[in-house]
C-alpha positions in Angstrom: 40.0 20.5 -12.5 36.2 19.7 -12.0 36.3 17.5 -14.8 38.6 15.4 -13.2 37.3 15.5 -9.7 34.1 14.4 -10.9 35.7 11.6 -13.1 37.8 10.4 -9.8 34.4 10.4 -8.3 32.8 8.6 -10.5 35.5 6.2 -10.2 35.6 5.9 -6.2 31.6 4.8 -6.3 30.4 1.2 -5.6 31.0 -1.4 -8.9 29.8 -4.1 -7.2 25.9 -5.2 -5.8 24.9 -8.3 -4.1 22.5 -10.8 -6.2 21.0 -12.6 -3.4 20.1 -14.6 -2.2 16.6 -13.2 -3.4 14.2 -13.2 0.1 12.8 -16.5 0.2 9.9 -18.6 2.1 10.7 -21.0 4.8 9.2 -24.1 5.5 8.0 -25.7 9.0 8.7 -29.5 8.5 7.9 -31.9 11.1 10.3 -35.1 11.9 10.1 -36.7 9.1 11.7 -33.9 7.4 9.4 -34.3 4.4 5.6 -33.6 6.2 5.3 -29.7 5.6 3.3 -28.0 8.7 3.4 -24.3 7.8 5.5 -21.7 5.4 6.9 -18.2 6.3 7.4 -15.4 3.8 7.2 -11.4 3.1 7.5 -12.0 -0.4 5.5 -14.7 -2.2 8.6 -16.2 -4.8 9.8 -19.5 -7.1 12.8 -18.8 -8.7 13.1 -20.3 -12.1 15.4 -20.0 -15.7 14.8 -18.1 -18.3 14.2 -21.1 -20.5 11.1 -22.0 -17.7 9.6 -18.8 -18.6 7.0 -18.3 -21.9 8.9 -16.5 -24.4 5.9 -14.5 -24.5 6.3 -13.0 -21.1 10.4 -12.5 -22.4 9.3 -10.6 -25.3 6.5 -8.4 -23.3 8.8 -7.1 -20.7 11.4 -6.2 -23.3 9.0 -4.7 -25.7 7.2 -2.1 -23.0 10.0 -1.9 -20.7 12.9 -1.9 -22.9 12.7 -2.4 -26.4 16.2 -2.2 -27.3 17.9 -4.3 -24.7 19.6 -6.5 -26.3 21.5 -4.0 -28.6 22.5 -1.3 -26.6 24.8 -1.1 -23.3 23.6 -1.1 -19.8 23.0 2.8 -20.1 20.8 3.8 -23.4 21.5 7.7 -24.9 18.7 6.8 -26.6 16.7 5.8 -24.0 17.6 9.0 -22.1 16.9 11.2 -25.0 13.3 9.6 -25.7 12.7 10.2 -22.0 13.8 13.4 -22.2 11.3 14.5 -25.0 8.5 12.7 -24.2 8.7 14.1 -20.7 9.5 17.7 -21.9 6.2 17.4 -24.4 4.2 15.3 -22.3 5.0 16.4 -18.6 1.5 14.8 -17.2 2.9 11.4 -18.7 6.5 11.2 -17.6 9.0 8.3 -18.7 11.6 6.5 -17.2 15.1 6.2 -19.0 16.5 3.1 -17.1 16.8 -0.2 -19.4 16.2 -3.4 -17.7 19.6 -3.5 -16.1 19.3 -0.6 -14.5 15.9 -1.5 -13.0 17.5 -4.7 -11.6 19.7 -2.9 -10.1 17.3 -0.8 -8.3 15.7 -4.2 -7.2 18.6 -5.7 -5.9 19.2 -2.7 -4.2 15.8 -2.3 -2.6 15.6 -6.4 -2.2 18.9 -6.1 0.0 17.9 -3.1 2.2 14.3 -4.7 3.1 16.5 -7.7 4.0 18.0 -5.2 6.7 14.7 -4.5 7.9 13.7 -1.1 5.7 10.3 -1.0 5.1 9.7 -1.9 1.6 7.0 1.0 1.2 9.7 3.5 1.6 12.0 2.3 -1.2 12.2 2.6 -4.7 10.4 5.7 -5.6 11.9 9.2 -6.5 15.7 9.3 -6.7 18.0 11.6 -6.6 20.7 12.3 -9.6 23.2 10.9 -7.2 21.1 7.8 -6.9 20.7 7.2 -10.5 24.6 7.8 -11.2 25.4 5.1 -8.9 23.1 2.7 -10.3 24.0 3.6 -14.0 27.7 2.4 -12.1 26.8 -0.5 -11.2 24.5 -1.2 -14.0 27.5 -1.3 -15.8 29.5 -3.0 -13.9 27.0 -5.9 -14.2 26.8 -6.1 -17.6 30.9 -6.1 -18.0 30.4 -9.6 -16.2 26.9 -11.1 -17.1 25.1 -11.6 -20.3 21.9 -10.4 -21.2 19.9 -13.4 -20.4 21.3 -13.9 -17.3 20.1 -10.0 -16.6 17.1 -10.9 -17.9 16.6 -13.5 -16.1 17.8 -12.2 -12.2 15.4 -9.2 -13.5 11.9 -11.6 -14.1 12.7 -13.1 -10.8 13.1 -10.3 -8.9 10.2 -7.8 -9.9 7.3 -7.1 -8.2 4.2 -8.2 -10.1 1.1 -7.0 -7.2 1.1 -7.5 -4.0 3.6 -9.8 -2.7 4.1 -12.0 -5.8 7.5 -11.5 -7.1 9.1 -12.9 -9.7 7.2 -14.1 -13.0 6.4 -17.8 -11.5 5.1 -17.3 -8.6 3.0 -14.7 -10.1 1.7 -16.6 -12.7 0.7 -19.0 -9.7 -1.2 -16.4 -8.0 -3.1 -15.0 -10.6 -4.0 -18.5 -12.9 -2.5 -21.5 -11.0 -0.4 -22.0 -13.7 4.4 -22.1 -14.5 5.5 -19.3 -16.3 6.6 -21.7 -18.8 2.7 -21.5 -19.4 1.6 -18.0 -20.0 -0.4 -16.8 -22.9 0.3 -14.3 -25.0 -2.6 -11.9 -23.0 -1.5 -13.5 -19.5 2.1 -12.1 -20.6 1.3 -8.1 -21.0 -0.9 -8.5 -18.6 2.2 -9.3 -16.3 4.4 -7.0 -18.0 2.1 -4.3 -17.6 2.2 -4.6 -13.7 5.8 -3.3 -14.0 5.4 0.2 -14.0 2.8 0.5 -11.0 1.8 -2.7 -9.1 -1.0 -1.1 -7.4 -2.5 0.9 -10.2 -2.6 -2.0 -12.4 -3.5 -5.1 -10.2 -6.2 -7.0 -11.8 -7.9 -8.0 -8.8 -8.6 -4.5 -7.5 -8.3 -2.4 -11.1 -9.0 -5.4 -13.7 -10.2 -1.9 -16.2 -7.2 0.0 -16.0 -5.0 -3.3 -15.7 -7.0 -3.9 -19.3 -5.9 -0.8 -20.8 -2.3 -1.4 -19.5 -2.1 -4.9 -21.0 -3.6 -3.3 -24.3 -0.7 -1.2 -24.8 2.2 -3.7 -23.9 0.1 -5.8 -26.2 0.7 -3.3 -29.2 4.3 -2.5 -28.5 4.7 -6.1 -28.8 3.0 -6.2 -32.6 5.0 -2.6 -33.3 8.1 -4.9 -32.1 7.3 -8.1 -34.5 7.0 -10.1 -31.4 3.7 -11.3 -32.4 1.2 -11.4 -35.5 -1.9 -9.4 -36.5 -3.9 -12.4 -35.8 -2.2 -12.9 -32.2 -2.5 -9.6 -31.3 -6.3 -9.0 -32.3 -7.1 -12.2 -30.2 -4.8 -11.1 -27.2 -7.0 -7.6 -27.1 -10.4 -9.4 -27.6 -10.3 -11.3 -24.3 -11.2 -10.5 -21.3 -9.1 -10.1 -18.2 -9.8 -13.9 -17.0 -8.3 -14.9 -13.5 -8.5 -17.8 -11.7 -6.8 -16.6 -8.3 -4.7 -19.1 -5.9 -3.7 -17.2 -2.7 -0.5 -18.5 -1.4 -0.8 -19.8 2.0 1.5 -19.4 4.6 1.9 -18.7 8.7 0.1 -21.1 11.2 -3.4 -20.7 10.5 -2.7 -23.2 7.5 -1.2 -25.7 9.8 -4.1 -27.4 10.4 -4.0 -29.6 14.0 -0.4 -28.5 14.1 -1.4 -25.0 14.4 -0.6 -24.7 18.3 2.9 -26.1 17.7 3.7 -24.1 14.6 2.6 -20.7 16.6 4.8 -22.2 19.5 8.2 -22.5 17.3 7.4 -18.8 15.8 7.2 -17.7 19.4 10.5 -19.9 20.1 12.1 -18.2 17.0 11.6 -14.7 18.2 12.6 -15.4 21.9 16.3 -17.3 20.5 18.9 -14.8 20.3 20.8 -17.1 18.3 18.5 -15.6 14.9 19.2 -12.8 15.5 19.8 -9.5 18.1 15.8 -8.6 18.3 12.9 -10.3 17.9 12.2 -8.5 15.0 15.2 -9.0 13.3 14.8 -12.9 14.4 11.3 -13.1 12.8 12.5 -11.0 9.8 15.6 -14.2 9.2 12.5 -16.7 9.3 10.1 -14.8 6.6 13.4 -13.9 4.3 15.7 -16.5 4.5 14.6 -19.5 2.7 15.4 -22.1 5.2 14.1 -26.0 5.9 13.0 -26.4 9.4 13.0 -29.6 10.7 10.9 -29.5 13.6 10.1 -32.9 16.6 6.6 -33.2 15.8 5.8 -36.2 14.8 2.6 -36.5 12.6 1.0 -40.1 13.9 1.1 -38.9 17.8 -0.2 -35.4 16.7 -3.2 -37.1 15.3 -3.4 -39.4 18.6 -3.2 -36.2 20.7 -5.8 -34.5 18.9 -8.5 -37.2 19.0 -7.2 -37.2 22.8 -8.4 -34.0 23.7 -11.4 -33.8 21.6 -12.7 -36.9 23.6 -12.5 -35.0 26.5 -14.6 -32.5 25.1 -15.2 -31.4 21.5 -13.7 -28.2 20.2 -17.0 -27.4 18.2 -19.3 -28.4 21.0 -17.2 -26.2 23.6 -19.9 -24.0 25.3 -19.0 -24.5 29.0 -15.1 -22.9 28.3 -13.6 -26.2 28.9 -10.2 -26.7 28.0 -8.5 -29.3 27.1 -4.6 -29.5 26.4 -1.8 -32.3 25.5 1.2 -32.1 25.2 3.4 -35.5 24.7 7.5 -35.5 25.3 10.0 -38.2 24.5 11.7 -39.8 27.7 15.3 -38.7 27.8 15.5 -36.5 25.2 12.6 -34.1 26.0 11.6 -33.8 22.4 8.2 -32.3 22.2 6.5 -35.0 19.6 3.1 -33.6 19.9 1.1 -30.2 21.1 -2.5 -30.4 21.0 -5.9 -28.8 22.5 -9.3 -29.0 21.7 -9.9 -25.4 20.6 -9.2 -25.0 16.8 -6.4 -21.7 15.6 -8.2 -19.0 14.8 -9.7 -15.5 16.4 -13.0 -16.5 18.2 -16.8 -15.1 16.3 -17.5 -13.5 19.7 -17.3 -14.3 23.7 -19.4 -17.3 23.4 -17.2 -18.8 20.6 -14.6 -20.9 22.8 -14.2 -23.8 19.6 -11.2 -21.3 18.4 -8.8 -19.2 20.5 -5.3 -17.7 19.6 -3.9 -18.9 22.8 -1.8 -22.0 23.4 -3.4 -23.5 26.7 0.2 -26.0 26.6 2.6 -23.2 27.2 3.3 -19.7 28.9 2.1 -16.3 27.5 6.0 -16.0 26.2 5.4 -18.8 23.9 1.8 -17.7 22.8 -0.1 -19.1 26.3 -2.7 -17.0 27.8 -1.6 -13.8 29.1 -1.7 -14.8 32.8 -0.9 -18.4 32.0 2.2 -19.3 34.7 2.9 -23.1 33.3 6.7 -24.0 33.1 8.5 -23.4 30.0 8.7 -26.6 28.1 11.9 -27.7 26.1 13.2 -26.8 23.0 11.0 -27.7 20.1 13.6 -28.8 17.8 15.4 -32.1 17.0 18.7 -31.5 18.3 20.3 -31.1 21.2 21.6 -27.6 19.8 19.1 -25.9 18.8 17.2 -26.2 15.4 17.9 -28.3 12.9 18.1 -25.5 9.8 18.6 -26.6 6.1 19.3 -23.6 3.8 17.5 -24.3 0.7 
């Protein structure tokens, strides 16, 4: 009887999981469509195929996280028993028993909640046996219906890898300015190795114990035959070498645009067509992955800025004068330009008035000064409904 209550059970639970879309960037475009002004994201990712990824950085991730993936099912006995007596003799060094599906399907699961607005610090840690019996479910669910590249592949673009890189491109951006296609033998443990704890192991906090981590993904990988003697004692003699490229994103990398750009993420927030709350508007715009095509237009920005710097210099501003331009189209009431002479940024100190935070061309709803009382200007976007919005 409790057999077959648990079977039906097992039965009734969830086979399917939603594969994305991942959470993506979107882009801030101006007319033109093709002149990018700013990017929005939580999570730092480039999708690519597995055959755009180093076979290196296949082989690494296999070999620490999962040697036997490609020959046994979506849930490993083996892998369960291994865990089970490593973690009975070694309690202070406890391992895990999923296999790579089952870890990407912990990821989409936690990559879909965060896109309902959990907070991403929350998820993923400790679960429960009820937890792990539904994603051993679905884990093989998925593999009834994909192969193990495809696996393989959703799982390498979905992983954390420090910080807010995720996926194995843009992390190889970040850390070397480099594709995955690219990554070394070293620059491939190294990655793998980030796996188990992020934090723990991020080079550019930890580069010692990120060392030692790459060291031993570096040996399972010559236990495995995934790479030579000669490979492997040149992999363990080099340094950790990084050659950092932080991703840039939000208005502050907007440049003379940067009034405008904070004045459409104000816009965003205040449209209930994103969304029910501002929060879950803002949420759409650093998740979704969309092309914004906004009404600036790049040739009258430029005039407008040299306009209001005539008037008086941003970085020559000691008297607190203000100077503010904002051009419309006849008819249409496109906004084509949104300048001031004030650069975007927080000011040094009182006396520093060549940067502000505040839009001196709109209201405090759409990022004016706080008792600014100037009329609401029209919709920034190139359409007479609303935002012109490209999913990508």
């Amino acid at each position: 009887m409790v057999a077959n209550a648990s079977m039906t059970w097992f039965q009734d639970l969830p086979e399917d999981i939603s594969e994305g879309p991942f959470s993506r960037p979107s882009t801030l475009y101006a007319s033109d469509g093709k002149t990018e002004l700013a990017t929005f994201f939580e999570e730092n990712r480039t999708e690519v195929k597995l055959d755009q990824m180093s076979p290196h950085m296949r082989d690494a991730i296999i070999s620490v996280e999962d040697r036997d993936f490609y020959n046994h099912g979506a849930v490993s006995a083996i892998g369960i028993g291994r865990a089970f007596a490593n973690n009975f003799l070694n309690p202070k060094k406890r391992q895990g028993a999923s296999t790579l599906t089952q870890q990407y399907v912990n990821n989409l699961i936690v990559d879909s909640d965060v896109q309902r607005g959990a907070d991403p610090t929350t998820l993923g840690g400790n679960k429960g046996y009820l937890d792990k019996i539904k994603e051993m479910k679905l884990a093989i669910s998925m593999e009834q219906n994909k192969s193990k590249d495809e696996i393989l592949e959703g799982y390498l673009n979905i992983v954390n890898l420090g910080g807010t890189n995720y996926g194995v491109e843009a992390a190889a951006q970040y850390y070397w300015g480099i594709p995955a296609k690219d990554l070394s033998v070293a620059q491939s443990a190294l990655l793998a190795g980030l796996v188990q704890s992020p934090n723990t192991y991020d080079p550019t906090t930890h580069p010692d114990l990120a060392r030692e981590r790459r060291d031993v993904v570096l040996s399972t990988m010559l236990r495995d035959g995934k790479i030579s003697q000669q490979e492997y004692d040149e992999a363990i003699a080099s340094p950790i070498k990084l050659n950092v490229h932080p991703p840039e994103k939000g208005c502050s990398v907007a440049g003379e645009s940067s009034f405008f750009c904070n004045y459409v993420v104000n816009y965003v927030a205040l449209d209930e067509s994103f969304g029910a709350t501002p929060e879950e508007r803002l949420n759409l715009l650093n998740r979704g992955g969309f092309k914004l095509v906004s009404t600036l237009n790049p040739e009258a920005q430029k005039i407008a800025k040299q306009s209001v710097e005539a008037v008086q210099p941003g970085s020559t501003n000691t008297n607190n004068v203000n100077a503010a331009l904002t051009s419309v189209e006849p008819g249409s009431g496109r906004v084509v330009a949104m300048a001031q002479n004030a650069e975007w940024g927080k000011p040094k100190d009182a006396n520093d008035h060549s940067q502000t935070q505040f839009n001196f061309n709109v209201d405090s709803l759409y990022g004016g000064t706080p008792d600014s009382s100037r009329a609401r200007h029209s919709s920034p976007w190139c359409c007479p409904s609303g935002l012109t919005l490209v999913e990508v």
